[in-house]
mmCIF file of the C-alpha atoms, coordinates in Angstrom:
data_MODEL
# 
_entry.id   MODEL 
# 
loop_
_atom_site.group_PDB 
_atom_site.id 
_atom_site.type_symbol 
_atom_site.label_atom_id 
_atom_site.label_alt_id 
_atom_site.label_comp_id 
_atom_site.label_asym_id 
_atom_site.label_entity_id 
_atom_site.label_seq_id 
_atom_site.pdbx_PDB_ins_code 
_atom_site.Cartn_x 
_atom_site.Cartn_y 
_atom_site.Cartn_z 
_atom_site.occupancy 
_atom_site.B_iso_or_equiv 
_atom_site.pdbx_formal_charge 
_atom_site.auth_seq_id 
_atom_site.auth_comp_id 
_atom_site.auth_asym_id 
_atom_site.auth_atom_id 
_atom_site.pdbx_PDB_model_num 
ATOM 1   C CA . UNK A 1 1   ? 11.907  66.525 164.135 1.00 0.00 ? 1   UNK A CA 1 
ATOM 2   C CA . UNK A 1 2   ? 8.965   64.725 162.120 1.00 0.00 ? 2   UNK A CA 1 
ATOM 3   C CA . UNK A 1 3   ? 7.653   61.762 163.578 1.00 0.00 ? 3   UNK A CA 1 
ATOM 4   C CA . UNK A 1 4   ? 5.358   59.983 160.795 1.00 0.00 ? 4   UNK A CA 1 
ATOM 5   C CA . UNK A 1 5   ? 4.813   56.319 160.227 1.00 0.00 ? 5   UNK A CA 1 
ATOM 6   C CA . UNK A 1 6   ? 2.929   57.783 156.671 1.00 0.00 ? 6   UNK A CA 1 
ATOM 7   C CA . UNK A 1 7   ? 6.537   57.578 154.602 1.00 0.00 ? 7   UNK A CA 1 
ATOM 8   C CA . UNK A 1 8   ? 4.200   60.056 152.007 1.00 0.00 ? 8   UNK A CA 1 
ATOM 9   C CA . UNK A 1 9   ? 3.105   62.454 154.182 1.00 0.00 ? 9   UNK A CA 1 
ATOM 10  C CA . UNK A 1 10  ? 6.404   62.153 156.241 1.00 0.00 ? 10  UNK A CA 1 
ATOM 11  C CA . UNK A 1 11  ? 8.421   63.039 152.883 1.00 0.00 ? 11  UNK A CA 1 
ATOM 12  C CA . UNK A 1 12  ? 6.114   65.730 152.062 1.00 0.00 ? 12  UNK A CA 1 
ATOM 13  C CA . UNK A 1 13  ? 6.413   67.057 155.450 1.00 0.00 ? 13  UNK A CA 1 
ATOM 14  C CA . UNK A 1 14  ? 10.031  67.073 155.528 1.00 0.00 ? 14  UNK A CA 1 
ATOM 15  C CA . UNK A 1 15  ? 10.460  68.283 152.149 1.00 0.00 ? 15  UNK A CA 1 
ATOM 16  C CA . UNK A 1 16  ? 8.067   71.367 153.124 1.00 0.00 ? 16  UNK A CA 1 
ATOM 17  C CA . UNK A 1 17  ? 10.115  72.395 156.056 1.00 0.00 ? 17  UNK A CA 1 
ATOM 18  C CA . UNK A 1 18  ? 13.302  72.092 154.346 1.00 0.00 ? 18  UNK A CA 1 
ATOM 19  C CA . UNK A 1 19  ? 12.615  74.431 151.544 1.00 0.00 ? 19  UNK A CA 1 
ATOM 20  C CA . UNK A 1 20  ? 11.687  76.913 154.760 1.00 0.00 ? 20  UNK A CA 1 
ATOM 21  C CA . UNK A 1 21  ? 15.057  76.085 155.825 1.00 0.00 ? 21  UNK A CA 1 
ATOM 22  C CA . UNK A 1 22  ? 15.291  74.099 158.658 1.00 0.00 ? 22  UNK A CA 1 
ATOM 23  C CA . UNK A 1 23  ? 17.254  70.996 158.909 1.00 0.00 ? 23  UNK A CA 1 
ATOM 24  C CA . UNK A 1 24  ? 14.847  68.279 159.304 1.00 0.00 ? 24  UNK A CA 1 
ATOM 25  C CA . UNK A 1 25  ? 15.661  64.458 160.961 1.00 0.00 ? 25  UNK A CA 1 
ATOM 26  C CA . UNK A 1 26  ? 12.933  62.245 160.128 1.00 0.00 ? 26  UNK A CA 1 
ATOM 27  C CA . UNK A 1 27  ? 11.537  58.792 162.193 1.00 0.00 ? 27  UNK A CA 1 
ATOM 28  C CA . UNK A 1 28  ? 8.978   56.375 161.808 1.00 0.00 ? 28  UNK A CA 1 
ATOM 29  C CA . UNK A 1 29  ? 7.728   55.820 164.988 1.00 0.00 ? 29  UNK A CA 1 
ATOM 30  C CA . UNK A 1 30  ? 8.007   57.104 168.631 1.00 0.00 ? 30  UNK A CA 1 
ATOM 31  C CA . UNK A 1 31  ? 11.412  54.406 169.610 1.00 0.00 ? 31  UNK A CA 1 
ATOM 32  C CA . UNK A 1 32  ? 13.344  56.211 166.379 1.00 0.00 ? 32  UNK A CA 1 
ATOM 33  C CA . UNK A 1 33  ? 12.115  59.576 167.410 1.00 0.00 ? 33  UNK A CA 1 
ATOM 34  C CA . UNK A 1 34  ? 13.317  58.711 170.971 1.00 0.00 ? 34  UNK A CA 1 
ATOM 35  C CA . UNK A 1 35  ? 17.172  58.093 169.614 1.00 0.00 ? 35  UNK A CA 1 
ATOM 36  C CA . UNK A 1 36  ? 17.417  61.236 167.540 1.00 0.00 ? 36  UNK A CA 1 
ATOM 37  C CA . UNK A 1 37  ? 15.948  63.469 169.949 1.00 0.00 ? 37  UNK A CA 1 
ATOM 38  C CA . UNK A 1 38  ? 18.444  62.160 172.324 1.00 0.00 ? 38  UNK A CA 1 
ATOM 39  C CA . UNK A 1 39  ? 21.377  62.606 169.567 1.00 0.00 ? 39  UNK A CA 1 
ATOM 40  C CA . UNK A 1 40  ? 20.631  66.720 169.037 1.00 0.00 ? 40  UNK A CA 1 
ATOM 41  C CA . UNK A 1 41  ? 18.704  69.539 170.012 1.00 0.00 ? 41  UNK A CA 1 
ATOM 42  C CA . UNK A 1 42  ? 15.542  70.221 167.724 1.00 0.00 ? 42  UNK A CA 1 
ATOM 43  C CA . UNK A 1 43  ? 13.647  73.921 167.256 1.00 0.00 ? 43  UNK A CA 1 
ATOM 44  C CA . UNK A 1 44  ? 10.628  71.585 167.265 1.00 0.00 ? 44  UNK A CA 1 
ATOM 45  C CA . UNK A 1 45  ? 8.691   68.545 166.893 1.00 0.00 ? 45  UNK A CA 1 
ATOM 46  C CA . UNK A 1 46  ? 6.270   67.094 164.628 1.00 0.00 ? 46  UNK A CA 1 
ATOM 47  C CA . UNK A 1 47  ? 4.406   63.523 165.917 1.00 0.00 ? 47  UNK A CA 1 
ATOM 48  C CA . UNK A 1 48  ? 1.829   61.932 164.056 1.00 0.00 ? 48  UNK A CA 1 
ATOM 49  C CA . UNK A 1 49  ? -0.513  60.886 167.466 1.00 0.00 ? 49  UNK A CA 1 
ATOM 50  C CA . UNK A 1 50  ? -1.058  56.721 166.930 1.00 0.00 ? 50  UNK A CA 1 
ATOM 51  C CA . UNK A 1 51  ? 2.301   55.405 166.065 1.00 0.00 ? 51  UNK A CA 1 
ATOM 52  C CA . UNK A 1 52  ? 2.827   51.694 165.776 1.00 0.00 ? 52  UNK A CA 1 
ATOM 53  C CA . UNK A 1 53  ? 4.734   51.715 169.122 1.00 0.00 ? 53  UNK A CA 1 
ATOM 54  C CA . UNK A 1 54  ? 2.184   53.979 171.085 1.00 0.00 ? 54  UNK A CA 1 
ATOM 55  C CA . UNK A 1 55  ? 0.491   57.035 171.500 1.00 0.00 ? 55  UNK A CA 1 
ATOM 56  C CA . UNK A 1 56  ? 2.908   60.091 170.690 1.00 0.00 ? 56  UNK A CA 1 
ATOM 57  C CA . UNK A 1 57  ? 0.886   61.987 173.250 1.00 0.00 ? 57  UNK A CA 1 
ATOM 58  C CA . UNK A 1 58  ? 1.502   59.875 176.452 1.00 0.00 ? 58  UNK A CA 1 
ATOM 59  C CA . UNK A 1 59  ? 5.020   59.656 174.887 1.00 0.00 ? 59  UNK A CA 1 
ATOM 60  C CA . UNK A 1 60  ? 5.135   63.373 175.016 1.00 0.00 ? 60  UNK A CA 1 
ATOM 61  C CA . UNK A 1 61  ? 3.442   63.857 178.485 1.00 0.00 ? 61  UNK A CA 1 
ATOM 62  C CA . UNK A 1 62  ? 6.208   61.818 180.247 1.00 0.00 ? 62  UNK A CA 1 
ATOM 63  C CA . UNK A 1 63  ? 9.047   64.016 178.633 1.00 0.00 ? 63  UNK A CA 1 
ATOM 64  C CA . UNK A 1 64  ? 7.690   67.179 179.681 1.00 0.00 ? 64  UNK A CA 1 
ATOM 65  C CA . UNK A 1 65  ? 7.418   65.677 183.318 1.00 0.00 ? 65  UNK A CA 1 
ATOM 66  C CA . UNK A 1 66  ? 11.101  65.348 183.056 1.00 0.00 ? 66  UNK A CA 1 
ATOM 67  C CA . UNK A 1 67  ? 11.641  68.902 181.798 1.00 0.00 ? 67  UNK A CA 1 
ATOM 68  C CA . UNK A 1 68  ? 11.545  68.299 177.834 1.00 0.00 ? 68  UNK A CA 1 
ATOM 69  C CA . UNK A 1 69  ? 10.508  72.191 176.615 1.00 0.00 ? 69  UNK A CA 1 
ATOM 70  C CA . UNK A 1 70  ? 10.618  71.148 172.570 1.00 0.00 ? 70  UNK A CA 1 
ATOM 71  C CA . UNK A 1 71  ? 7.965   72.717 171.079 1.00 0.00 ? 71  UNK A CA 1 
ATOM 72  C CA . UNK A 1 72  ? 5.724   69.937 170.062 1.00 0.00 ? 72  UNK A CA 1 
ATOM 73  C CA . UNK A 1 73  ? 2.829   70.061 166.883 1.00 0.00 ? 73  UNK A CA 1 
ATOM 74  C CA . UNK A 1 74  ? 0.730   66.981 166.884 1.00 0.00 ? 74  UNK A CA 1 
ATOM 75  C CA . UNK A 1 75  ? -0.991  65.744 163.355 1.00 0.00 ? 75  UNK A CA 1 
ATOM 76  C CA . UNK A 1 76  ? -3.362  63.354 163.834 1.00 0.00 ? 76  UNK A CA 1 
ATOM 77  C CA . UNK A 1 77  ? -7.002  61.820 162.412 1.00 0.00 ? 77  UNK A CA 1 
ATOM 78  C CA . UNK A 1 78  ? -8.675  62.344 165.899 1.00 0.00 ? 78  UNK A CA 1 
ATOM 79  C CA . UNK A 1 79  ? -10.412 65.705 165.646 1.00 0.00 ? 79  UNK A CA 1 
ATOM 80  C CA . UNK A 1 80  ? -12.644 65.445 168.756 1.00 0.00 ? 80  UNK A CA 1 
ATOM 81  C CA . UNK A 1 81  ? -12.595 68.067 171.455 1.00 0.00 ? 81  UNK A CA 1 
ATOM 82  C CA . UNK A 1 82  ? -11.853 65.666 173.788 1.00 0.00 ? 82  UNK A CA 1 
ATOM 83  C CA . UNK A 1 83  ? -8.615  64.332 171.935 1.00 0.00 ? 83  UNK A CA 1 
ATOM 84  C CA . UNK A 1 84  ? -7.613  67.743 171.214 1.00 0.00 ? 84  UNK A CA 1 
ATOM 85  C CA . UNK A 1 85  ? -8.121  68.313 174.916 1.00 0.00 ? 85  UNK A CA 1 
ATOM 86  C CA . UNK A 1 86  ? -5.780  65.649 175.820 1.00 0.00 ? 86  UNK A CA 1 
ATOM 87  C CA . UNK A 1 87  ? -3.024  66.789 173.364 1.00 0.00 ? 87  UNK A CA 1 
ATOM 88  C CA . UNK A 1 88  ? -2.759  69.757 174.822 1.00 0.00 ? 88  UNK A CA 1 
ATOM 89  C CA . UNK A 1 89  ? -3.005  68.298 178.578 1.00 0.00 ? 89  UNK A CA 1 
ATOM 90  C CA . UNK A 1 90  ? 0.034   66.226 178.212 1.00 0.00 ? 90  UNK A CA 1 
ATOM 91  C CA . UNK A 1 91  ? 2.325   69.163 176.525 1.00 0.00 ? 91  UNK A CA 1 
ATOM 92  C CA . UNK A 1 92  ? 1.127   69.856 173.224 1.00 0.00 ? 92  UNK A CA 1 
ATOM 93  C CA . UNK A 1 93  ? 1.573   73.169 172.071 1.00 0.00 ? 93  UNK A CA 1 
ATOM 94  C CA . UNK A 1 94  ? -0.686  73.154 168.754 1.00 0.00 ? 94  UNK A CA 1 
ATOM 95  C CA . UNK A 1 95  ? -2.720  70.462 167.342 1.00 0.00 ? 95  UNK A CA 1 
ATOM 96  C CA . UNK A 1 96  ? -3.536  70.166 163.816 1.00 0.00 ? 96  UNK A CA 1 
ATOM 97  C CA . UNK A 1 97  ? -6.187  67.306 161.953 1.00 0.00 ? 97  UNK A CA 1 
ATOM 98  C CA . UNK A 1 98  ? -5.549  65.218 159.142 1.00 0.00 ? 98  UNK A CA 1 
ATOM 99  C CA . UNK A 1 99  ? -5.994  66.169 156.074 1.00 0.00 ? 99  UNK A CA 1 
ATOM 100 C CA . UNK A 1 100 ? -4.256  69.751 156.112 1.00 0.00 ? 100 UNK A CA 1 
ATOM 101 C CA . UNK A 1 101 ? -2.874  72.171 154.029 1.00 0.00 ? 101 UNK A CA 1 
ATOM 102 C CA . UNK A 1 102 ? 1.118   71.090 154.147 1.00 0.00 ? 102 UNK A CA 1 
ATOM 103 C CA . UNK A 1 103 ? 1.928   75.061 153.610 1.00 0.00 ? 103 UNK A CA 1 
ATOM 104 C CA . UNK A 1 104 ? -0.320  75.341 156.764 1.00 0.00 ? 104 UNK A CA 1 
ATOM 105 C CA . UNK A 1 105 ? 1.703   72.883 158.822 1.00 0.00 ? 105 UNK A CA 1 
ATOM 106 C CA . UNK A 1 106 ? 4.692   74.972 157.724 1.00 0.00 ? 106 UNK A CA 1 
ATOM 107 C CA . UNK A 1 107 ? 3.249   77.809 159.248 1.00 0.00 ? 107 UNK A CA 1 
ATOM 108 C CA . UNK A 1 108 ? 2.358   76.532 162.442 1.00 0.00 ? 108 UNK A CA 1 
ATOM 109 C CA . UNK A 1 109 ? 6.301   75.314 162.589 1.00 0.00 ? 109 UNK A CA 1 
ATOM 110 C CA . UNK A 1 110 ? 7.381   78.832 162.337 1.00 0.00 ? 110 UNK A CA 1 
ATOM 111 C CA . UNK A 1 111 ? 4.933   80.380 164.491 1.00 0.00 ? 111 UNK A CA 1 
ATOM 112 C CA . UNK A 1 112 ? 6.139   77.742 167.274 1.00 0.00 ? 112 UNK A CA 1 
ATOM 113 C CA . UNK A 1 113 ? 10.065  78.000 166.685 1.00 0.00 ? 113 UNK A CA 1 
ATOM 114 C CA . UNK A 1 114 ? 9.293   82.041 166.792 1.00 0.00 ? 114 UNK A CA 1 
ATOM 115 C CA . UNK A 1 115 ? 7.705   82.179 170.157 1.00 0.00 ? 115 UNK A CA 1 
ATOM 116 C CA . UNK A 1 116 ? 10.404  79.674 171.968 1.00 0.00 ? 116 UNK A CA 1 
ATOM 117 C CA . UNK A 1 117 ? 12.968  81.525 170.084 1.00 0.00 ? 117 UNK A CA 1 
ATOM 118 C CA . UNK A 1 118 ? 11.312  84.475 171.706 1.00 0.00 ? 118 UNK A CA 1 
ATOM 119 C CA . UNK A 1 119 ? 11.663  83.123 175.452 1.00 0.00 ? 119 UNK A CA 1 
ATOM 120 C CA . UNK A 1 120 ? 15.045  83.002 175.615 1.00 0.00 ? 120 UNK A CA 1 
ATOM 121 C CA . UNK A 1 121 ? 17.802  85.434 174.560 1.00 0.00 ? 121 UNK A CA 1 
ATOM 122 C CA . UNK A 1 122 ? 18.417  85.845 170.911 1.00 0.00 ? 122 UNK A CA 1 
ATOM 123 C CA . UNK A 1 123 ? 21.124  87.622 170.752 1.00 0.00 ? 123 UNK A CA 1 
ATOM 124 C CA . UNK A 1 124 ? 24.434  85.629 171.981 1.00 0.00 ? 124 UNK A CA 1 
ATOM 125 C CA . UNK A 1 125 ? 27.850  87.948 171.813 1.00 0.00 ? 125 UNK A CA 1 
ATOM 126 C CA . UNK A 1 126 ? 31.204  87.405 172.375 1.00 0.00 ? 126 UNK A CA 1 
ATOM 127 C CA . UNK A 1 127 ? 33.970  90.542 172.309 1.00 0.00 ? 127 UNK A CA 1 
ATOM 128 C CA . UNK A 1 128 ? 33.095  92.392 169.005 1.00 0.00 ? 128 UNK A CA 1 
ATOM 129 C CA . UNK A 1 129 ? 31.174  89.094 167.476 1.00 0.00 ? 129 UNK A CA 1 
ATOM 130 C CA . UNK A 1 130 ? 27.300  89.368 167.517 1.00 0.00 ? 130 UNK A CA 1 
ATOM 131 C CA . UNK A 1 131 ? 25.097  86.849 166.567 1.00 0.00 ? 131 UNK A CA 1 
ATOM 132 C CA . UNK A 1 132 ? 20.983  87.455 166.544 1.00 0.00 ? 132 UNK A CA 1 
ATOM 133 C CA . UNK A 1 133 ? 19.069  83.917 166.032 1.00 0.00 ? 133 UNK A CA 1 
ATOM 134 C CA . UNK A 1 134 ? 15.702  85.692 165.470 1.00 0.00 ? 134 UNK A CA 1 
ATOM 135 C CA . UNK A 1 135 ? 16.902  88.144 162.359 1.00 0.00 ? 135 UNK A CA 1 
ATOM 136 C CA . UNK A 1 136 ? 18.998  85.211 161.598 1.00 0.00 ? 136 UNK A CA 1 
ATOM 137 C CA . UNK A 1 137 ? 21.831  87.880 161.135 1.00 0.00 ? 137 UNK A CA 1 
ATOM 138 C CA . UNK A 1 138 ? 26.101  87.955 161.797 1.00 0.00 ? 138 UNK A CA 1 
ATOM 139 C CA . UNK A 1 139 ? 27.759  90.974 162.490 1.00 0.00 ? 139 UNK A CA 1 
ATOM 140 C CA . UNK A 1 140 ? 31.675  91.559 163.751 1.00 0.00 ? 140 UNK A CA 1 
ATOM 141 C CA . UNK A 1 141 ? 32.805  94.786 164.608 1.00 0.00 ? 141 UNK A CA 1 
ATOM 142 C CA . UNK A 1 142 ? 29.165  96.304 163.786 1.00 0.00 ? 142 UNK A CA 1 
ATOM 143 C CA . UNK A 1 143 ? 29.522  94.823 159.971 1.00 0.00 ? 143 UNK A CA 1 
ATOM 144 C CA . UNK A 1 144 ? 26.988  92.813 159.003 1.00 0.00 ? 144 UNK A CA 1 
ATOM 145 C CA . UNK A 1 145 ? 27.978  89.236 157.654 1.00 0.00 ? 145 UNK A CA 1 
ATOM 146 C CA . UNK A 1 146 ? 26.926  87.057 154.981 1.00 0.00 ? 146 UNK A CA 1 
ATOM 147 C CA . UNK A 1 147 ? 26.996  83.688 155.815 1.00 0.00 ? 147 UNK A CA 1 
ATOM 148 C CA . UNK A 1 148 ? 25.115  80.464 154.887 1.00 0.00 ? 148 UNK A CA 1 
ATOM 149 C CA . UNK A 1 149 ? 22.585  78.363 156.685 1.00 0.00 ? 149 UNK A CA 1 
ATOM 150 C CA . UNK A 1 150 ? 24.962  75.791 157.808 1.00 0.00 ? 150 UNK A CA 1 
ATOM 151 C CA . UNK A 1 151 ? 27.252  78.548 158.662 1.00 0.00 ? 151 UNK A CA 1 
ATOM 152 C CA . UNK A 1 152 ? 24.788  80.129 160.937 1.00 0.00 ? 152 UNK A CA 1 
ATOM 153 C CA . UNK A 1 153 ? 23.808  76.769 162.588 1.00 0.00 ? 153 UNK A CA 1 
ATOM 154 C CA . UNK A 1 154 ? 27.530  75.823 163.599 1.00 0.00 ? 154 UNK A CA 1 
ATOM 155 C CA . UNK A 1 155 ? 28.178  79.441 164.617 1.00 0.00 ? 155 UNK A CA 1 
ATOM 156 C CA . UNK A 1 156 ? 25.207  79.365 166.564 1.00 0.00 ? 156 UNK A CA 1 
ATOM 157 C CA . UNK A 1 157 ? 25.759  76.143 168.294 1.00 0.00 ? 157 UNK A CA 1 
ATOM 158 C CA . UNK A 1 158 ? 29.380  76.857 169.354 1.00 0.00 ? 158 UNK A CA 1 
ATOM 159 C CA . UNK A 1 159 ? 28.794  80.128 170.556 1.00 0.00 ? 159 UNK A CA 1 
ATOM 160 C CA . UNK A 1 160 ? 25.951  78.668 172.716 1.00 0.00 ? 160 UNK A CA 1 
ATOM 161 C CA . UNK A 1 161 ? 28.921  76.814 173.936 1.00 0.00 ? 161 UNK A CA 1 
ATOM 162 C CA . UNK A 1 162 ? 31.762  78.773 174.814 1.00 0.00 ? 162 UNK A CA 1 
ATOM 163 C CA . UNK A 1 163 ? 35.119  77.261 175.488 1.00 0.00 ? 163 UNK A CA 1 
ATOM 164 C CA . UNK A 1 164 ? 33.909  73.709 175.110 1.00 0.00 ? 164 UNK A CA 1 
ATOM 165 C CA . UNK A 1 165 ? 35.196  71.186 172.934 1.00 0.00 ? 165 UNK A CA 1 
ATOM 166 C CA . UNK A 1 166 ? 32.357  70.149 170.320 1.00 0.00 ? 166 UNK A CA 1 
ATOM 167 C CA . UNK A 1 167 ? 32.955  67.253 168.440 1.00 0.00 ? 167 UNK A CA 1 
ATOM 168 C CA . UNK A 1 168 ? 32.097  66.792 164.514 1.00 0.00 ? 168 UNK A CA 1 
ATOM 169 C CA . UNK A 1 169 ? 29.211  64.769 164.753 1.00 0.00 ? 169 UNK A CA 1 
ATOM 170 C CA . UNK A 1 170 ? 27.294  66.730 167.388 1.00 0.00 ? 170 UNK A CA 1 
ATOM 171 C CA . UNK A 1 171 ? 27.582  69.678 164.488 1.00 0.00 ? 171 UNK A CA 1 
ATOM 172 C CA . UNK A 1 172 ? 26.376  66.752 162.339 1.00 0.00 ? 172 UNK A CA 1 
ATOM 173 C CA . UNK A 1 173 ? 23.311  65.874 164.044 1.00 0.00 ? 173 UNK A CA 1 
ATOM 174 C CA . UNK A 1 174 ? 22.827  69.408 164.966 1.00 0.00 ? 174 UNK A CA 1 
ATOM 175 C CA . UNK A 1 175 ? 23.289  71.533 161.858 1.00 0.00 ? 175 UNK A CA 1 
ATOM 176 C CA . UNK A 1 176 ? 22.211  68.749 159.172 1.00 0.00 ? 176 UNK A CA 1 
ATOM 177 C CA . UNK A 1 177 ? 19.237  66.371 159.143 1.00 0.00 ? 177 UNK A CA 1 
ATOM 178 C CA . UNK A 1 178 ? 19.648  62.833 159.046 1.00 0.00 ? 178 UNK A CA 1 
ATOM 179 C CA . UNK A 1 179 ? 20.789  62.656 154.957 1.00 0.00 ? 179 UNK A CA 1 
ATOM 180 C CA . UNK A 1 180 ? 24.361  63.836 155.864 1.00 0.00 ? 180 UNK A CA 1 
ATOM 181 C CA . UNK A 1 181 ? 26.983  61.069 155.700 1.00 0.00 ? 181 UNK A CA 1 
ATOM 182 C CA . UNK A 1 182 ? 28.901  61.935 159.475 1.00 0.00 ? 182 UNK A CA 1 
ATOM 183 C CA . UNK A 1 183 ? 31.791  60.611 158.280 1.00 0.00 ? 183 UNK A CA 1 
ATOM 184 C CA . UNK A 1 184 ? 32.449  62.925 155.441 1.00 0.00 ? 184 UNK A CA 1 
ATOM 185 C CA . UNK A 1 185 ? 34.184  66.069 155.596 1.00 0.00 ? 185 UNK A CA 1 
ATOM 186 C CA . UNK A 1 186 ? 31.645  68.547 155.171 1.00 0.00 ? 186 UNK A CA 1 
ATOM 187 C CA . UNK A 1 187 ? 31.814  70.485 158.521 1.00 0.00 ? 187 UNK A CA 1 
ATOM 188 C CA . UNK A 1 188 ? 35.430  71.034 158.357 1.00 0.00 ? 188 UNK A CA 1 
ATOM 189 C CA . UNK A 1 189 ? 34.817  72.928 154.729 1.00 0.00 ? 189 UNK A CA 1 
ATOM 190 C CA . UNK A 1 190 ? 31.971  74.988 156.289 1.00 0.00 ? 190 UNK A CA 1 
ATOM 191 C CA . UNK A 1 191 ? 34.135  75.678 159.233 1.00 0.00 ? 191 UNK A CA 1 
ATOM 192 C CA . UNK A 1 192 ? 37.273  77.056 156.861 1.00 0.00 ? 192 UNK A CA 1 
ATOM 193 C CA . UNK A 1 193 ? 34.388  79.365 155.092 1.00 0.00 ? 193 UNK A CA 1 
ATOM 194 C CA . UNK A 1 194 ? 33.028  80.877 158.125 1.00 0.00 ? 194 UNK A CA 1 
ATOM 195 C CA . UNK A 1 195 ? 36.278  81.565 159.871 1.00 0.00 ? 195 UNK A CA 1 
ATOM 196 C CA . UNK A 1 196 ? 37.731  83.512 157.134 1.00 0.00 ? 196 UNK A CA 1 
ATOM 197 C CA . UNK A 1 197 ? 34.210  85.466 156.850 1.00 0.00 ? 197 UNK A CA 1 
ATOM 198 C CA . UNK A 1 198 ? 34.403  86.059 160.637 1.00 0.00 ? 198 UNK A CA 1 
ATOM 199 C CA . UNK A 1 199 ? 38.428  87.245 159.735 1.00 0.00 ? 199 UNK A CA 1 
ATOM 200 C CA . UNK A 1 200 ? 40.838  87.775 162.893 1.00 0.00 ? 200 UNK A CA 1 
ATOM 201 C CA . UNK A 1 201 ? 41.246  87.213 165.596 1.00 0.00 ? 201 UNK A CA 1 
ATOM 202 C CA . UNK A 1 202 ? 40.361  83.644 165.225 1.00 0.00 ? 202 UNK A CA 1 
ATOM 203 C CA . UNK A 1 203 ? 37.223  82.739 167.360 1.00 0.00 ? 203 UNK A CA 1 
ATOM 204 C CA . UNK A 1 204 ? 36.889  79.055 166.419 1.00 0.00 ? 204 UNK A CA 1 
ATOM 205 C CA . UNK A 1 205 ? 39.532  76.935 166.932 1.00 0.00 ? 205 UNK A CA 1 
ATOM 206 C CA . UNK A 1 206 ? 40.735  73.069 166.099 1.00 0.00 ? 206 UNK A CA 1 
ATOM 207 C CA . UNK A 1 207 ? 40.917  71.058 169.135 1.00 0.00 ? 207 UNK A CA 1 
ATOM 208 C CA . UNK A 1 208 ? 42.817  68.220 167.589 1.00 0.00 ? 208 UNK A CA 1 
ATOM 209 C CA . UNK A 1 209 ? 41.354  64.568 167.474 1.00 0.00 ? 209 UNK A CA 1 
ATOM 210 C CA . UNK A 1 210 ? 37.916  66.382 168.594 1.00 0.00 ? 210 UNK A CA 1 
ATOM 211 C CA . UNK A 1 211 ? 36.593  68.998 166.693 1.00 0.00 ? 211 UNK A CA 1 
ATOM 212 C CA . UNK A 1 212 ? 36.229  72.761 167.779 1.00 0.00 ? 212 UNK A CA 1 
ATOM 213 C CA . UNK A 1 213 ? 35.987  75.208 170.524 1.00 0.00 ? 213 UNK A CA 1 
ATOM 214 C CA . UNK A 1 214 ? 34.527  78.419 170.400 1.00 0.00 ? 214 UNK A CA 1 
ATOM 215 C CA . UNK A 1 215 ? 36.181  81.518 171.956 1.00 0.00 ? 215 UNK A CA 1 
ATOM 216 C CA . UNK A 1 216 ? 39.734  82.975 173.193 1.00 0.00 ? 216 UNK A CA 1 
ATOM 217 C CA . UNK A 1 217 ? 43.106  80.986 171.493 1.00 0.00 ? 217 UNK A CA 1 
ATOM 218 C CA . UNK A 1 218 ? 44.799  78.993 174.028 1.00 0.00 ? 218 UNK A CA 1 
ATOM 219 C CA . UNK A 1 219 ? 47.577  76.655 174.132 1.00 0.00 ? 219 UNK A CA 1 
ATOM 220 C CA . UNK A 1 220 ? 46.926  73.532 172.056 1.00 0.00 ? 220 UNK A CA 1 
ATOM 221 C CA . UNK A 1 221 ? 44.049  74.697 170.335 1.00 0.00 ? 221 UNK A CA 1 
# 
């Protein structure tokens, strides 16, 4: 998530972190940033500090009181101790001043999505099926896999969610940034690629009028 009211630096900061290949959902202040954090689950987030609607630090400090663990990267113009102090006081977890090095933001990104990756389990498994977020790798039966990024992202996302019915647009906001058209058909294609990578027996199945469900076949599925 990049939160910039700068559309320049927002595009350049976006375009960065999409050639490192994350799927990137952009907003111009803290009330759009609000909305699409609310619509999918983000690696991390990138606020520009003074906002037209408010300070994306108080912003911030109220979410974490309610539990929000999104690893958060503020950019801003204020390079005082004191206002670096504060960032990090109301949930901050780095803190970089304007102007940087965009290949240095990047960096930071990583380094941030690495160690939350790293508190919680990479590895999620399901009979013979093994997928390992951190090495970013597939394997079935001990074979490795090659699959795509937007493969990986829906794979990962169901399997987080075994046996639950996921619709089409929470892979949408999930697995694309905020470009994708959610009415096309594009996760249904990726879907038909990845299950006949993954070969039987079928893991991901049609829940009709819905989307799709990760794990054992069952009646109407």
């Amino acid at each position: 998530m990049v939160v910039e009211d700068n559309e320049d630096l927002r595009v350049a900061v976006a375009a960065e972190l999409r050639a490192q290949g994350f799927h990137v959902d952009e907003a111009a202040d803290l009330a759009e940033a609000h909305a699409a954090l609310g619509r999918a689950d983000h690696d991390c987030a990138v606020f520009d500090r003074m906002l037209p609607d408010g300070d994306a630090v108080t912003y911030v400090g109220r979410r974490r009181q309610d539990g929000w663990a999104v690893p958060v990267l503020f950019l801003t113009a204020r390079d005082a101790v004191a206002d670096r102090v504060a960032g990090f006081e109301h949930g901050g977890d780095d803190y970089l001043v304007k102007p940087f090095a965009v290949p240095e933001m990047s960096a930071r990104v990583i380094a941030l999505c690495r160690r939350a990756g790293e508190r919680r389990s990479p590895v999620l498994r399901h009979d013979d099926l093994e997928l390992d977020s951190a090495r970013r790798q597939v394997r079935r039966g001990g074979a490795l896999l090659t699959v795509s990024d937007k493969e990986f992202a829906i794979l990962e996302y169901l399997m987080a969610r075994p046996e639950q019915a996921v619709t089409r647009s929470e892979l949408i906001d999930h697995c694309w940034d905020t470009s994708t058209d959610p009415m096309s058909n594009v996760v249904d294609v990726v879907v038909r690629r990845l299950r006949a990578k993954l070969r039987a027996p079928e893991l991901i199945h049609t829940v009709r009028g819905v989307g799709y469900r990760f794990g054992a076949a069952r009646s109407g599925s």
